[in-house]
SERO-4910 file (N, C-alpha, C, O; in steps of 0.05 Angstrom, whole numbers):
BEGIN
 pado doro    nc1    nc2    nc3   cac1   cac2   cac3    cc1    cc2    cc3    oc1    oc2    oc3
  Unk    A   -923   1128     94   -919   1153    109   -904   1172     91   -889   1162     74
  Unk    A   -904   1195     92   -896   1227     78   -863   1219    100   -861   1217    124
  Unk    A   -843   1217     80   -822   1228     84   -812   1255     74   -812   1274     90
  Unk    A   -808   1258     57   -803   1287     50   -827   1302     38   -837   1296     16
  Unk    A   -838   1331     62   -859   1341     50   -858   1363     31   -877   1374     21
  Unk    A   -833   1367     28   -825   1388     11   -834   1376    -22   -848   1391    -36
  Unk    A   -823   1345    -33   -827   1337    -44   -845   1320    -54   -852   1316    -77
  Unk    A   -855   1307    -26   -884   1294    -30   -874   1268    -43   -885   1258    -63
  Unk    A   -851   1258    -28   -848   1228    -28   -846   1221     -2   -837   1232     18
  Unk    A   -858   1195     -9   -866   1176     11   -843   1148     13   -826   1143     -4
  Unk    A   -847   1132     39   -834   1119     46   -831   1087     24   -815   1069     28
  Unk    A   -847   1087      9   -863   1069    -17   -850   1070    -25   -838   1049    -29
  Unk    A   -833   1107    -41   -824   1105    -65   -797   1106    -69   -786   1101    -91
  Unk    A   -780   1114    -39   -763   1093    -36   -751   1076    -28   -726   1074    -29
  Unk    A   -768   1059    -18   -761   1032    -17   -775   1015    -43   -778    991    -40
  Unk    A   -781   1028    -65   -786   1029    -85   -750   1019   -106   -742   1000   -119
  Unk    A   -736   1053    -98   -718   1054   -110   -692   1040    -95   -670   1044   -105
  Unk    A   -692   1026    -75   -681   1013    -60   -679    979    -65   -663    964    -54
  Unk    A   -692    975    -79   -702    949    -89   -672    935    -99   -664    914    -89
  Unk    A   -655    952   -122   -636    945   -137   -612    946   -119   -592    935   -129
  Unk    A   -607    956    -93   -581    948    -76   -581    970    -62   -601    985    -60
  Unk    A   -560    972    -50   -555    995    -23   -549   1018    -40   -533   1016    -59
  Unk    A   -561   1038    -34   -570   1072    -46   -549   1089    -19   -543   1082      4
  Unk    A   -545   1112    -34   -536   1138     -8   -559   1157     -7   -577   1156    -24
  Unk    A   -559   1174     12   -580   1203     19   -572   1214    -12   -592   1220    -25
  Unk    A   -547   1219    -28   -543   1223    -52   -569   1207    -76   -589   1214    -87
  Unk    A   -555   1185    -73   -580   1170   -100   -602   1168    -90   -615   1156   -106
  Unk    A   -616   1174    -71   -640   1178    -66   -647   1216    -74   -669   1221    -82
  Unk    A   -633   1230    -71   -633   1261    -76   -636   1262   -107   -657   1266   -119
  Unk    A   -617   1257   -118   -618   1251   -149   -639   1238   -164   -646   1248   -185
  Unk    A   -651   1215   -154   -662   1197   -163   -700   1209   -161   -718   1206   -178
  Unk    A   -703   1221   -136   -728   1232   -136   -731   1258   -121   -751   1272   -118
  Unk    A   -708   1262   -113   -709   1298   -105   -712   1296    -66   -709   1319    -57
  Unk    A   -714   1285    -55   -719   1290    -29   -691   1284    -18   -672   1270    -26
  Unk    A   -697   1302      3   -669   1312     19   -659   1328      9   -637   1331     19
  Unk    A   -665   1352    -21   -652   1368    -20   -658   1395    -12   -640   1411    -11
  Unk    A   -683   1403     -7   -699   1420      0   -695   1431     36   -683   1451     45
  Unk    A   -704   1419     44   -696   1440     82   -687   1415     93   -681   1418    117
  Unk    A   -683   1381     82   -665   1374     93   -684   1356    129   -675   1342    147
  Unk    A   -700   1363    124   -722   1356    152   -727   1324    149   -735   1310    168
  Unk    A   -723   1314    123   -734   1283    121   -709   1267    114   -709   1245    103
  Unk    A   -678   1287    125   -657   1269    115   -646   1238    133   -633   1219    125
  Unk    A   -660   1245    162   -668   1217    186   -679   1205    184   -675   1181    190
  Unk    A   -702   1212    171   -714   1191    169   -708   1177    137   -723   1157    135
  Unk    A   -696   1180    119   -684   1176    100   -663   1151    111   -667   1127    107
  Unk    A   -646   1159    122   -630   1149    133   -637   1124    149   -624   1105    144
  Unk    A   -652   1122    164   -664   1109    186   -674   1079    156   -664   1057    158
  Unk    A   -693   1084    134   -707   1069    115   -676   1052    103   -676   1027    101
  Unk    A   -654   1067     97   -633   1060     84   -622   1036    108   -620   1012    106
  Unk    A   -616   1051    130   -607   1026    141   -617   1005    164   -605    997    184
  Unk    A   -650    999    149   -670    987    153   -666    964    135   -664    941    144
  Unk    A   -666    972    105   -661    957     76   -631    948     84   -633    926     95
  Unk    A   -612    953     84   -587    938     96   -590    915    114   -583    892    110
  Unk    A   -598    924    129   -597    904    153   -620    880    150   -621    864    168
  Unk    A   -636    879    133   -666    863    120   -639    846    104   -632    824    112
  Unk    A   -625    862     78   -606    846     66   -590    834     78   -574    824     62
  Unk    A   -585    831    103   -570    814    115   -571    787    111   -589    778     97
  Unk    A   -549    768    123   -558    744    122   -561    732    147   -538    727    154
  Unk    A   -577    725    164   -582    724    197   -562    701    207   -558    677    201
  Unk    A   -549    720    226   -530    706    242   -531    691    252   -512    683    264
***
């Protein structure tokens, strides 16, 4: 799915860049540019990040 359409990344590329440990809305901005533009795909950004957290868990 199109997370940021300003930039034309998708939900792939980062959980792509997510691979190497827990990221901020920052190292995802830096790293491929989304979320800095109108800011409309910064929830659902957020929402993927602490999706990947909680996957790295270790089940209770």
């Amino acid at each position: 799915m199109v997370v940021c359409h300003c930039r034309a990344i998708n939900d792939a590329s980062i959980n792509e860049l997510m691979v190497g440990g827990r990221l901020t809305l920052d190292d995802i901005a830096n790293h491929c540019g989304a979320g800095i533009d109108c800011g409309g795909c910064l929830d659902t950004i957020e929402d993927l990040l602490d999706a990947a957290d909680s996957a790295s868990r270790p089940a209770a």
